[in-house]
C-alpha positions, 0 to 999 in steps of 0.5 A: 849363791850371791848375784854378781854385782855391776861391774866396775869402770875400767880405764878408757885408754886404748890400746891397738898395738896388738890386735886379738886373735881370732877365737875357734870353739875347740875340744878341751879335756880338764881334768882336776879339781872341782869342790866346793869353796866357801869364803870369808870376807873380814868387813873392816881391817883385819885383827890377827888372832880375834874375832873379826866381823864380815860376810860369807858364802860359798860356791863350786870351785876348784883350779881346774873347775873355774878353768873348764867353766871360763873355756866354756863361757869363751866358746869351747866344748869343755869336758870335767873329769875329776872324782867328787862325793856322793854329798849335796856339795856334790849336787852344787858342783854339778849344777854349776857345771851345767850352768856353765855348760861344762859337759860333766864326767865325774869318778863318783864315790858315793861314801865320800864327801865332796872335797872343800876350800876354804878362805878366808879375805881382807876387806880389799879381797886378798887373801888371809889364810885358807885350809883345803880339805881334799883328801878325796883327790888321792883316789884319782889314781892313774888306773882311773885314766885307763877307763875307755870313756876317760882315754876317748874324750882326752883323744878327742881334745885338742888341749888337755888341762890339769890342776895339781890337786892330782896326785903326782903319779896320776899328773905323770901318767896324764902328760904321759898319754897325753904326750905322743900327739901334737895336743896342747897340755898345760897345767895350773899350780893351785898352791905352792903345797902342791905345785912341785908335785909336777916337778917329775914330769915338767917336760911333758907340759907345754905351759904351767900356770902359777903366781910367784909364790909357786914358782919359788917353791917350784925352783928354790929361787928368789930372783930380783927380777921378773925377768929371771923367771924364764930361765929360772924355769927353763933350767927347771926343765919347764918349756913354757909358762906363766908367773903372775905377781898380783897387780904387777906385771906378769911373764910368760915364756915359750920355746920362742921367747918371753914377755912381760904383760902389765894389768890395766890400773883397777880401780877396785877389786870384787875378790882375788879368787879365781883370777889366776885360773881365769888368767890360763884359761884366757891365755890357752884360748888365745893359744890355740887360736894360734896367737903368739906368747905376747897376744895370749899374755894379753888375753890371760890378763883380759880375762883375769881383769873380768874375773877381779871385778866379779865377786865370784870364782868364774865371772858371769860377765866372761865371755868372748865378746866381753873379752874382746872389749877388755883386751883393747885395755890392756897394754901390748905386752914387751918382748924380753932379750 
């Protein structure tokens, strides 16, 4: 696995507008995916359809696997529940997880291979094109939920997170028990493939998590604005969530309201990768700290911003102090009507 490289220098401009909750450690059950992604990164400019010179490693990933390692780098008790083979991919993810000081508790099917994802980037690290090998993920039925050990740990934790690499029944039945208490539930899109697979049980989540690309897929709109996102979602029987357009302003919404959260100018992007789990992860920290929507916006785009800078999923760099510091960077976040 490649060492991060030093990080970039941000802006210098302050912003005291709003000011950073005060982080707990809490008790967080995420349940997902975590596999391996292996990455391409072209050198020079892209030739479609040729043979294009450039870089590759690989490392653990998976939406809810980067999410459950940024939470843990932020202070919180993490618990990974998520099926994985008996495979040496297997034996990375799990280093990873104790690297991260991610308490792991996978569904171990030892004639299985460890699903994969792989990408491949631009030289400006955006993305090209990836194929996601997965198949193993269908076998986290719900009965899978119903495990004594499984049903503990989630009573236990005060947010319950899940990634659409789940099947939809398995999701459903997850937002089902996990619905009768007051817990925090929120979700991550992983792909626009994969994000309708909430679209049965929407109303059992408290925030989804997700760029444009999935949100359209999610409703069937194209809106002009960012700002229709709300009620676009809202009709869509959504109560909250987020939607992320790259280097523009993001929104988010609640019971309460809604905001638009702008990044702070970067001068240069490490790797697109992981941004958007390091985004909900920060975000969901702050919320269950008690901030509101426009300080927990303001915490996912931090978080998101440490992670680009980083050539890997889950930035080394993360943590709450360094969070802290890269929060007063970025702008207050503006209240919709």
């Amino acid at each position: 696995m490649p060492r991060k490289r030093a990080t970039s220098h941000f802006a210098t401009h302050v912003f005291e507008d709003q000011m950073p909750v005060q982080m707990t450690p809490r008790n967080i059950a995420v349940f997902g995916g975590a596999h391996i992604d292996r990455r391409g990164r072209i050198s020079g400019s892209t030739a479609p359809g040729a043979s294009n010179p450039g870089t590759w490693f690989e490392e653990a990933g998976g939406g809810g696997f980067n999410a459950a390692r940024n939470l843990s780098r932020l202070g919180h008790c993490v618990t990974m529940i998520g099926p994985r083979g008996g495979d040496a991919a297997g034996d990375i993810v799990a280093a990873a997880a104790e690297a991260a000081g991610v308490i792991d508790r996978p569904f171990i099917f030892l004639d299985r291979k460890t699903p994969s994802y792989t990408a491949i980037l631009e030289n400006d690290g955006n993305l090209v094109i990836a194929l996601a090998d997965m198949d193993l993920y269908a076998l986290f039925t719900p009965r899978r939920l119903q495990q004594r050990a499984t049903r503990e740990i989630a009573t236990a934790s005060e947010l319950v997170l899940m990634d659409a690499n789940l099947p939809p029944e398995t999701l459903a039945s997850l937002l089902g028990s996990a619905g009768t208490d007051k817990r925090l539930r929120a979700g991550i899109a992983v792909s626009p493939a994969k994000v309708v697979r909430y679209r049965e049980c929407l109303a059992g989540l408290d925030f989804l998590f997700m760029n444009e690309a999935e949100a359209r897929a999610l409703t069937g709109a194209e809106p002009a604005t960012a700002e229709e996102w709300p009620l676009l979602l809202r009709s869509a029987g959504l109560s909250g969530g987020v939607v992320t357009r790259g280097s523009r302003a993001a929104v988010a919404f609640d019971r309460e309201g809604a905001c638009l959260g702008r990044p702070p100018a970067l001068p240069a992007l490490a790797d697109v990768t992981g941004a958007g789990d390091a985004l909900a992860s920060g975000f969901l920290s702050a919320r269950l700290a008690g901030g509101d929507i426009c300080a927990c916006l303001r915490h996912g785009i931090a978080a998101a911003v440490i992670t680009l800078h980083s050539p890997l999923a889950v930035s080394e760099d993360l943590s709450a102090e360094r969070l802290e510091q890269v929060l007063q960077l970025v702008p207050g976040a503006e209240m919709l009507s």
